[in-house]
N, C-alpha and C positions, 0 to 999 in steps of 0.2 A: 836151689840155694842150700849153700852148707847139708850137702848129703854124705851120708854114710862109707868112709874110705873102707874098702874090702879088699884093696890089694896091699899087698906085704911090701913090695918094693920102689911102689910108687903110687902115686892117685887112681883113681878108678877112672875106666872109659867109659864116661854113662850116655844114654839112649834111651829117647822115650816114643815108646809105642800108642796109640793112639786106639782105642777100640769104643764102638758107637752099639748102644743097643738095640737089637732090633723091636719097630713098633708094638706093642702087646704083648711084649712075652722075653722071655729071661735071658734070652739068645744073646749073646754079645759076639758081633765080628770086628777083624780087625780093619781100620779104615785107612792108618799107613804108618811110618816110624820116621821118628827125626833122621837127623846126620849122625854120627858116632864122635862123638867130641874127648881129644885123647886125655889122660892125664891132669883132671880138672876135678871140684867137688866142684864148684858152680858155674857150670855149662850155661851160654846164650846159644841157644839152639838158632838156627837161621830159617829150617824148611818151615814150610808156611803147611795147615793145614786148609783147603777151601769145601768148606760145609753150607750147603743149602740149609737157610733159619727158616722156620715155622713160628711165628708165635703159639702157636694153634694147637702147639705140640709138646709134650715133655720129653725135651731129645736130652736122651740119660748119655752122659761119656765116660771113661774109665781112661786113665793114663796109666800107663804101668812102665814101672822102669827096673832096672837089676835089683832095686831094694826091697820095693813097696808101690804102691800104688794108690791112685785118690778117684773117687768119684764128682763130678759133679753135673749139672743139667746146664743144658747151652745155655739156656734163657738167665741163668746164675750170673755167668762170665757180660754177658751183654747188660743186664739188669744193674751190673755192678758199677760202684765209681769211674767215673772212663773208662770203662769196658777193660778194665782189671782184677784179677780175682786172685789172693795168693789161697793155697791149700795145703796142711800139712801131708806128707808121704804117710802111709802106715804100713808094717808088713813087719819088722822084727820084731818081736816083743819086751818089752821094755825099753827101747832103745829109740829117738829119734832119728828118726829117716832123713830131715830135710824137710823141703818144702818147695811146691812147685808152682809157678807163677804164670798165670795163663791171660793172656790180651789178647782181645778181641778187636776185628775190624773191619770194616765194611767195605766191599771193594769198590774202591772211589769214582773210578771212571765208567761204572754202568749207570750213575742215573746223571749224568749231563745229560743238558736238554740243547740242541741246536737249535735258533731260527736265523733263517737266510734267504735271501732274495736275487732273483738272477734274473737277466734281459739279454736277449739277443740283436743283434746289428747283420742286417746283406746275407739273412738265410738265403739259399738256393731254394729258385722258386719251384714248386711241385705242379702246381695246380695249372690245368689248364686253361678253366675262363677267370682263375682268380690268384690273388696270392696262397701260398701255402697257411697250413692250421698247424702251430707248430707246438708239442709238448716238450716235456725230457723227461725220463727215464733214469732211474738212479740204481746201481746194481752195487752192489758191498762184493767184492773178493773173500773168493774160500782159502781156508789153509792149503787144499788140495788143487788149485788152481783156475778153478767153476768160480760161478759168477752166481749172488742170488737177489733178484731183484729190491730195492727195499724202499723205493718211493716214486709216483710221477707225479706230475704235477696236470695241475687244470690245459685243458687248451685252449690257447688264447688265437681266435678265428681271422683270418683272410688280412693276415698281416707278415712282414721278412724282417720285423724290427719288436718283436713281440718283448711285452713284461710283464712277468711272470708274478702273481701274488706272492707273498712272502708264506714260507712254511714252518714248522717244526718236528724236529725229526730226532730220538732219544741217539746218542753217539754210539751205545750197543747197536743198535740196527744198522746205523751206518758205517759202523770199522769194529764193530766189537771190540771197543774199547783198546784197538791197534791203532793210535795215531798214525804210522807209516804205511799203514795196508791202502792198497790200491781201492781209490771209489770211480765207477765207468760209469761215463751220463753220455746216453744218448741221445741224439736230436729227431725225432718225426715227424712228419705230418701228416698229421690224423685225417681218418677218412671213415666216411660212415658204414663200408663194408666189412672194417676191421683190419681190411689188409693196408696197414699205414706204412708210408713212404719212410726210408729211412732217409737222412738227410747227411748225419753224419756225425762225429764220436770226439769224445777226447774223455782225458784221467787224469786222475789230482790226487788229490790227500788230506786226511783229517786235515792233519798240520798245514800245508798248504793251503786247504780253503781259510784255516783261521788265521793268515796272516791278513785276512780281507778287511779284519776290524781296524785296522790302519790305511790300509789303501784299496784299490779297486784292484778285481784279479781279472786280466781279459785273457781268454782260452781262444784258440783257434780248433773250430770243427774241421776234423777231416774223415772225407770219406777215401777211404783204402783201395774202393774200385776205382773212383773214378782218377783216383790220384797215378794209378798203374796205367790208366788209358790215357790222361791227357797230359801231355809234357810240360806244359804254362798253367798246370793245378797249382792255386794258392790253396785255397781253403774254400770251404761250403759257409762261409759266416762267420762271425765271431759270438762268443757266450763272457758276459762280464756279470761278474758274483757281485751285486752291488753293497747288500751288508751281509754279517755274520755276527751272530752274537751265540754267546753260552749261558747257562744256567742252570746252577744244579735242582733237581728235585729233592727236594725232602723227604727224608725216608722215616717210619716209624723209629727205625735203630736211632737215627738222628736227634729225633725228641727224646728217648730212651737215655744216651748216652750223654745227653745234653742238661738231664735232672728231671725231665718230668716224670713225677711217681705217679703210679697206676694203686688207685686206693681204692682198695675191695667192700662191696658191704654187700651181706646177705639177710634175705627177708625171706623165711617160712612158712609156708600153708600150714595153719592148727585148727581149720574148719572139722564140723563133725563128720561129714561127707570120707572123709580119710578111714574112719570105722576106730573103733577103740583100740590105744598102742599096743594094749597088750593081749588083742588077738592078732591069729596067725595070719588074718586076712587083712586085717589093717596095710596099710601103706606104710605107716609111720613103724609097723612092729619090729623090732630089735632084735632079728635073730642071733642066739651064740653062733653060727653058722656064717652067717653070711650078713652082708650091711643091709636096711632097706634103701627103696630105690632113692629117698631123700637124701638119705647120708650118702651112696653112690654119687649120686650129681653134683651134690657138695664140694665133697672129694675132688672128683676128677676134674673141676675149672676151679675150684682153690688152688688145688696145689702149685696149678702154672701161675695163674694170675699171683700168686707171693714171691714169687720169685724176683717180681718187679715193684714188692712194697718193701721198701726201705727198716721201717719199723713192726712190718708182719705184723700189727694190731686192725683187726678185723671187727668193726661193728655191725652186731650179729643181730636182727628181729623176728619176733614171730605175728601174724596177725589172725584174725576170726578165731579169739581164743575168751572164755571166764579169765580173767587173772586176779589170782590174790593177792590178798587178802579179803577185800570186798565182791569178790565176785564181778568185776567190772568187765563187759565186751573190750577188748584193744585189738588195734591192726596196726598196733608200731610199738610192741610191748620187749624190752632188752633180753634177750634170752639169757644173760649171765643173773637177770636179776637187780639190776643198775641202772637205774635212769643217768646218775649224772655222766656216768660212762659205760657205753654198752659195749665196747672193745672186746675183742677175746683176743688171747697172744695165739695165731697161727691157726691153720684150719685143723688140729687138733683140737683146739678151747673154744673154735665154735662148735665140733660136733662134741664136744664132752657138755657146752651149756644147753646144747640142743636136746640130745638124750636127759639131761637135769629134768626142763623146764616138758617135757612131757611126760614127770611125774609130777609135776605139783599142777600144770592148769588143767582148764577144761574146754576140750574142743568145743568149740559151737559153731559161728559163722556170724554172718555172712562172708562172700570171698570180694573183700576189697583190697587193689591195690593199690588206688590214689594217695593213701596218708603217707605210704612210705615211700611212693614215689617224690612226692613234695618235700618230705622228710632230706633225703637224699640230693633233690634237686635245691634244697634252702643250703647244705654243704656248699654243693659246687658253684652257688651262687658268689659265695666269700672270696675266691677265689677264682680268678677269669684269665690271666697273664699267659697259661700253660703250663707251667710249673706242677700242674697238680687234675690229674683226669678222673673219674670217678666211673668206675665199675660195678654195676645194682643186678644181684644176683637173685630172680623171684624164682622158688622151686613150688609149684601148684598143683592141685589134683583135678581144679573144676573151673566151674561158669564163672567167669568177672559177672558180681553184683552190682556195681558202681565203672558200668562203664564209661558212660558219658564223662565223670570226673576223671577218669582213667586216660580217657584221647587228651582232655581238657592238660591234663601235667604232663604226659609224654609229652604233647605239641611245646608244650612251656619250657619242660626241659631240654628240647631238640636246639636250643642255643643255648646250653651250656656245654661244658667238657665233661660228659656223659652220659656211658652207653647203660642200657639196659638187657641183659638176658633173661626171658624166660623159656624152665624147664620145664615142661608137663609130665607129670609121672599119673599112672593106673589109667584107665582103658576108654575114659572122658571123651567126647569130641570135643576138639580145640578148633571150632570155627574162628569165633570171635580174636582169639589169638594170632590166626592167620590177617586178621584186617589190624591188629595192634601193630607188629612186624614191617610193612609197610613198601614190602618187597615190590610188591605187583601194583601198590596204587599207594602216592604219599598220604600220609594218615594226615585229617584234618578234623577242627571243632568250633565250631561256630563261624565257620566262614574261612578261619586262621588254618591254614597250613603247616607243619611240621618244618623246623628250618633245613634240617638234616636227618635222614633217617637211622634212628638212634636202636632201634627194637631187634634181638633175633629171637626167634623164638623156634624151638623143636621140643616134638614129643619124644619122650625117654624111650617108650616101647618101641621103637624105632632104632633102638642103639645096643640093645641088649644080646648079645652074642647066645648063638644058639644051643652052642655047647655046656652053658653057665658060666660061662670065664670072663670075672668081674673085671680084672685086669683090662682085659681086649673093650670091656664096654664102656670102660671108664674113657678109654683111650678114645674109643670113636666120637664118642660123646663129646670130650673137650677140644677135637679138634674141628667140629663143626660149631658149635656154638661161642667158641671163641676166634675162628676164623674172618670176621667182620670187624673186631673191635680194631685192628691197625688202623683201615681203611678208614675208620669212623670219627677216632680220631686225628688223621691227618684231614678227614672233611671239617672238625672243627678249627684246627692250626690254619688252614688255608681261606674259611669263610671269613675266621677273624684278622686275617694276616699279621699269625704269630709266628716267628722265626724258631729255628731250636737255638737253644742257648751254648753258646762254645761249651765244651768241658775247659776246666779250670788245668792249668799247665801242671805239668810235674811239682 
């Protein structure tokens, strides 16, 4: 909108190029360029760009156009009010560029979900002392003309009038999202050597089968051989699609673009265990050089996870700390200093309250995380509708003191809208962490079982690039431990059955 006219004799022909950064490192390539739109300052561009989304990831973009140019991160564009983002252009100095407007969209026909149901009538019989065992076979057509298989069904035994359970099947798998692409169902009968009889064939269509939600669709099987040998071939049976129904799946973008804020809160290891900040062996120490591995982990899933907080105020804790003024033990103490509000504006102002609050306490211990898990989980208690998810950032160096209380809230909070990550940072074994997690066996307390598994948890030394390239370790770092939170969320949206909420029209 309203861009910079540079031709003398008439409006500019503006075009914008598209370039995506590469993971870790500074490289920008180009991933492809609009139309050329003649004689215009505000261009509706038409070509579409299609970008595989990551939450998981800070996918940096760069638009560049004859003027100037804007950065922004995918997760921005999607994160934003209906998936709208304006951004001004920058490139001439002093001068307004314009401004360029980016919408985002999720491509709609991959998460339909088919279920449908089919029986057959007067298969041709196979079987010698019995009737035929007759399955089908469901093949999706290739662009290049190949067939690739993409569902059978159960075999229904020693019957010529078989019906079939009812299945479900994503419409990516079955047409890739080409209502008009050819789908081939075959007929067999099953045999326990594996060499199954064919019976006989026919093809349809996304669209065609969904005309079934109105009426019944009957198909005539033919077999090709026997149709060329025998001159009075009707057909090997008939195939009647009895129902069809659709449904979409919900997708995280879905609750994303639908209002629910993703509300970040992070809790601190200030145990003595960490070594004093201001030696060089400390974990917590502050080199001019380079961040310690706290402030690294921080970093690296702040900065994605703000991208999806609306108001980027982040309440920041530290716990197993002296805090002053009295010298009091805390394990949910405000790192800015604030009880009645621990917020910090952006993961900036938690690592500036962060670096603050380890000159004024004093490490001690022990390592509890139950207070600020409840802390956290009393938040997302207020709020249950969807509207509002909550993400609990614990970055650690050692043994949970306060286990038991620990499964005791996770389990409590595993029915709320929120996840929890923990970071392990210095050279610890993280047994115990692997049973929090709950990967390999659901976490349980007192009998009570965990409703959803809420917990990821990875050790830092595990992420840290070998060359020292804090960049690259930040990166791997946030794209494994925030790679669960979609999922975790949509297992809460779905236990609860909560819908996303339209976006609000233009």
């Amino acid at each position: 909108r309203n861009l910079l006219d540079m031709d003398t004799f008439s409006k500019s022909d503006p075009v914008v190029v598209l370039f995506v950064q590469v993971s870790g490192s500074s490289e920008w390539k180009e991933f492809g360029r609009t139309e050329v739109i003649d004689n215009t300052l505000n261009p509706d561009f038409v070509r579409k760009f299609v970008l595989d989304y990551y939450f998981e990831e800070k996918q940096n973009l760069r638009f560049d156009d004859f003027l100037g140019q804007a950065f922004v991160a995918l997760g921005e564009v999607i994160g934003s009010q209906r998936g709208r983002l304006e951004r001004p252009l920058t490139g001439v100095p002093g001068k307004r560029c314009g401004t360029i407007l980016l919408l985002a969209e999720e491509l709609s026909n991959c998460r339909d979900i088919v279920t449908m149901q089919l029986c057959a009538n007067k298969l041709d019989k196979k079987d010698f002392f019995g009737k035929s065992d007759p399955f089908l076979v469901f093949y999706r057509s290739n662009e290049d003309g190949t067939f690739t298989i993409c569902h059978k069904t159960e075999v229904v035994k020693n019957t010529l009038n078989p019906v079939w359970q009812p299945f479900t099947i994503p419409v990516r798998a079955l047409c890739n999202g080409d209502y008009d692409r050819t789908v081939k169902i075959d007929v067999y009968d099953w045999d326990r050597d594996g060499s199954h009889d064919f019976i006989g064939e026919f093809a349809t269509s996304y669209r065609e089968l969904s005309r079934a939600q109105s009426q019944f669709t009957v198909y005539e099987v033919l077999n090709p051989r026997k149709k060329c040998k025998k001159k009075k071939y009707v057909n090997s049976g008939t195939v009647t699609l009895l129902s069809f129904s659709v449904e979409s799946e919900f997708t995280f973008v879905d609750y994303i673009r639908g209002g629910t804020q993703l509300n970040f809160t992070v809790a601190i290891d200030f145990t003595a265990s960490n070594g004093l900040p201001s030696q060089p062996t400390s974990l917590h120490y502050a080199s001019p050089y380079q961040l310690s591995a706290y402030a690294l982990a921080l970093k690296a899933v702040g900065e994605i996870i703000q991208d999806y907080d609306s108001d980027k105020l982040f309440p920041a804790y530290g716990f197993g700390a002296k805090v002053p003024p009295d010298g009091k033990i805390s394990h949910q103490f405000p790192l800015n200093n604030n009880v009645e509000n621990p917020s910090c504006a952006g993961i900036e102002g938690v690592l500036e309250s962060y670096l603050q609050s380890l000159r004024t306490v004093q490490l001690y211990g022990p390592t509890n995380f139950a207070p600020v898990i409840n802390q956290v989980a009393g938040t997302a208690a207020q709020v249950t509708d969807g509207s509002q998810y909550h993400v609990l950032l614990i970055i650690t160096d050692g043994v949970i003191s306060d286990m038991l209380q620990t499964k005791e809230a996770i389990v409590t909070a595993s029915s709320l809208p929120m996840s929890i990550i923990i970071v392990g940072v210095g050279p610890a074994e993280f047994e115990a962490m692997e049973e929090l997690d709950g990967d390999e066996v659901r976490l349980s307390s007192r009998g009570r079982y965990a409703e959803r598994d809420i917990v990821q948890f990875v050790p830092f030394r595990d992420y840290v690039d070998d060359s020292g390239n804090q960049v690259l370790s930040m990166a791997r770092l946030a794209k494994d431990v925030l790679a669960e939170i979609p999922e975790q969320l949509l297992s809460y949206m779905k236990t609860h059955d909560i819908k996303p909420r339209r976006a609000d029209p233009e």
